[in-house]
Structures are given as structure tokens and as C-alpha cells.
C-alpha positions in Angstrom: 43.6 6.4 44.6 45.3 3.0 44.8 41.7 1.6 46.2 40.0 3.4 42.9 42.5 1.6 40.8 42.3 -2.1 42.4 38.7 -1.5 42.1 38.8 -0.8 38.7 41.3 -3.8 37.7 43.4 -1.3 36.6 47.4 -0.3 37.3 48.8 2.8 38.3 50.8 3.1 35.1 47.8 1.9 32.7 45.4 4.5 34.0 48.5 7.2 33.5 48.8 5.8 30.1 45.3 6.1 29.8 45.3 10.0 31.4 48.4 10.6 29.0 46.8 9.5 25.8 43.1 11.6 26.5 45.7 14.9 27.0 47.4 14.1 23.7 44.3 13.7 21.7 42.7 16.6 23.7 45.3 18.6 22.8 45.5 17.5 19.0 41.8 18.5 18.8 42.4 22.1 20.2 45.4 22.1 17.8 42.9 21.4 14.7 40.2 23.7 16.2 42.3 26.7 16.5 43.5 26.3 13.1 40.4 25.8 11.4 39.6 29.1 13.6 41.9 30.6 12.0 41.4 29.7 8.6 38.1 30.5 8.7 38.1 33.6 10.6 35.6 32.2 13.2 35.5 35.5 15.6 33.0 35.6 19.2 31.4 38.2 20.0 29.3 39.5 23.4 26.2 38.7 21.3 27.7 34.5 21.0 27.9 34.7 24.8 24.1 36.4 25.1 22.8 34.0 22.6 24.8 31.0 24.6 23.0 32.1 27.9 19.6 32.4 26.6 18.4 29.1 26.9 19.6 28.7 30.6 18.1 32.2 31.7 14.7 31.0 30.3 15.1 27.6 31.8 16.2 29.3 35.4 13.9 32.1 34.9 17.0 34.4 35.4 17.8 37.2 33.5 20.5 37.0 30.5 22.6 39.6 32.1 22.7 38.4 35.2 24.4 35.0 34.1 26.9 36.6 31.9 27.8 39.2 34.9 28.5 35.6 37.1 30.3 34.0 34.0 32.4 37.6 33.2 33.6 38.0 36.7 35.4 34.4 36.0 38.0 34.0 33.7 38.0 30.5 33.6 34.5 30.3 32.8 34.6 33.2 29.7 37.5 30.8 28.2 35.5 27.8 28.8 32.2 29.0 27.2 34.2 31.2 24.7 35.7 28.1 23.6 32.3 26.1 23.0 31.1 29.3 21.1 34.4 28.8 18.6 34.1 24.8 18.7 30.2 25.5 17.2 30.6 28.4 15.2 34.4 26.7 13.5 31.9 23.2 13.1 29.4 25.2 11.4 31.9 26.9 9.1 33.5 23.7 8.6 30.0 21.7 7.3 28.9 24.5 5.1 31.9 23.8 3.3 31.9 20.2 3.1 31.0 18.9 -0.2 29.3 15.6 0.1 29.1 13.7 -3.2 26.5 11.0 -3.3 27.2 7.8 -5.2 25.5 5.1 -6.0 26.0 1.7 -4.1 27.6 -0.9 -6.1 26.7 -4.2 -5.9 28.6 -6.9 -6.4 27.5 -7.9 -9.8 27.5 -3.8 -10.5 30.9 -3.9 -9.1 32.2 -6.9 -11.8 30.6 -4.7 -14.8 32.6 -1.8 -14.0 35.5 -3.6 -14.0 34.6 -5.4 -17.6 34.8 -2.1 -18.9 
């Protein structure tokens, strides 16, 4: 590792300040994805796993079931892709209840009006 590193220009301690920092934010992500989860009641089911495989058993030419028997028989996987099916469906959730007001662009001599009046 310490070849890596004096490759890279960088110390021991910066790239484990570096490592340290991408788990905090990592984890404060996952923090605000399970809660938004939660407040929206985002729930997977095994048709969000069948409709996660379908585009890779059409692009392997492999049947549906036969992924999600390999990715079942691993736990690691089912959290991994059950958490990519929460992160979409929780994003989804989230922009269909965003309200996005459009404004008009002020320009500067708009800008001095508005504050005239």
C-alpha cells in the first residue's frame, strides 16, 4: 500500500482522512435514505427484484428466474440490489413531491425596480 500512496502523492493519514470522510457521508446518505423510506412507506417487493433483473436477462439472454435464484442464494447481493430498489423507488417518491416553483429571472435593472417599490 505504501507504493500505492507514494505513487499517488499522497500520505498514509490523508488517504485515511480521505477513506474516513467517504464512510461518514456514506453513512449520512443511508441515514436520509432510510428515513425518507420510512416516511414514505417505500416497501420492495419480489416483483422490484423481477423488474430489476429484466433488463440483464434480455441482455444475457438468460432467464429472469434464473438470475434472481443466483442473487437469492446470496445475502449480500439481495441487500445490495434491495437497496438500489429502495434508493429508486424513495427518489421517485421524493420528486413527485417536490414542488418546483418557476420564477422569473431578474435582471439587474428588474432587480433595482423591485426594490423602488
Amino acid at each position: 500500500m505504501d507504493d500505492v500512496l507514494a505513487e499517488s502523492g499522497m500520505t498514509q493519514e490523508e488517504y485515511d482522512n480521505r477513506v474516513k470522510e467517504q464512510a461518514e457521508k456514506t453513512v449520512r446518505q443511508y441515514l436520509v435514505l432510510d428515513a425518507l423510506s420510512e416516511d414514505f412507506e417505500v416497501s420492495i417487493e419480489k416483483a422490484d427484484f423481477e423488474s430489476e433483473v429484466a433488463p440483464l436477462a434480455t441482455a444475457y439472454n438468460v432467464s429472469s428466474d434464473n438470475i434472481l435464484k443466483a442473487i437469492f442464494k446470496d445475502q449480500n447481493r439481495v441487500m445490495e440490489m434491495g437497496n438500489r430498489i429502495r434508493y429508486k423507488k424513495t427518489t421517485k417518491a421524493l420528486l413527485e413531491k417536490i414542488k418546483i416553483n418557476e420564477v422569473d429571472k431578474l435582471t439587474p435593472a428588474k432587480a433595482e425596480e423591485e426594490k423602488a417599490e
